[in-house]
C-alpha positions in Angstrom: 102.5 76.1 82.5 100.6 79.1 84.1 97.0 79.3 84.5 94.5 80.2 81.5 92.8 84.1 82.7 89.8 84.9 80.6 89.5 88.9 80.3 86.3 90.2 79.2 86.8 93.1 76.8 86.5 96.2 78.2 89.5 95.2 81.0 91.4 94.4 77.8 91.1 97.9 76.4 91.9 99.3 80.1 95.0 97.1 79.8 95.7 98.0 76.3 95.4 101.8 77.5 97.9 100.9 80.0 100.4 98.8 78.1 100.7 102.2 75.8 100.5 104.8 78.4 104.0 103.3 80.2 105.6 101.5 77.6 105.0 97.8 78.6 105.4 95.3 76.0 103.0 92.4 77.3 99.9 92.5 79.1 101.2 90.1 81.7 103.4 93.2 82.8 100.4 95.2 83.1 98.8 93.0 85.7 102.2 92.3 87.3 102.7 96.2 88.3 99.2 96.4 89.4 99.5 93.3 92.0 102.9 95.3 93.3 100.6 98.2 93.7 98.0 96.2 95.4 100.2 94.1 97.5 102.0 97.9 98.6 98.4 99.2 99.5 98.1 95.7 101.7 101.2 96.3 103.8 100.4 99.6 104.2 96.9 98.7 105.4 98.4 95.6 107.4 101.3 98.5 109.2 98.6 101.2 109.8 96.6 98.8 111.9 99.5 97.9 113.7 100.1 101.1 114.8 97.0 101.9 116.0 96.8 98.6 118.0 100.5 99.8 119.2 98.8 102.9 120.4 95.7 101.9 121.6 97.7 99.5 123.8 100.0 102.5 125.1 97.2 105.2 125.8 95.9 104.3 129.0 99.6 104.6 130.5 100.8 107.2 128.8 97.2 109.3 130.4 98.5 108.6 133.4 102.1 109.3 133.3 101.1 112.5 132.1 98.7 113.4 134.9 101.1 111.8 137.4 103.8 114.5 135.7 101.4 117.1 136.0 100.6 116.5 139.6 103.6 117.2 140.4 105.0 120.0 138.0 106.5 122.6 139.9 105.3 125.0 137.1 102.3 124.7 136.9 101.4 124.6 140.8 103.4 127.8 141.0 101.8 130.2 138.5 105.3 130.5 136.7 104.3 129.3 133.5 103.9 132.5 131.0 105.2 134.9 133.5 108.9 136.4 133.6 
């Protein structure tokens, strides 16, 4: 059987407001779509600081490929760049 949840009264009327404003039948469905919305907002969080691991990791290369590129860029050491 599940657990017993105690809700003090104004969550009720927040889920009662809920329940009517999208059509759910129980209050159990209430609290269901708001974990899915929770547990979205989690892998969000949990993917966003991959990333930025992913990039810190990459930065320090990717500076010096791009000086290393600019070193040797024929454009640029030639005064082409903007002139026809």
């Amino acid at each position: 059987m599940g657990k017993p949840l105690i809700i003090q009264e104004s969550d009720d009327k927040r889920i009662k407001f809920l329940k009517k404003a999208f059509g759910l039948h129980r209050k159990i469905d209430v609290i269901r779509a708001g974990l899915n919305l929770l547990e979205q907002e989690a892998e969000y969080i949990k993917r966003v600081k991959q990333w930025k691991h992913a990039v810190q990791l990459v930065v320090k290369s990717s500076q010096v490929i791009n000086k290393e590129f600019q070193a040797h860029s024929g454009m640029k050491s030639k005064g082409r760049v903007g002139k026809a």
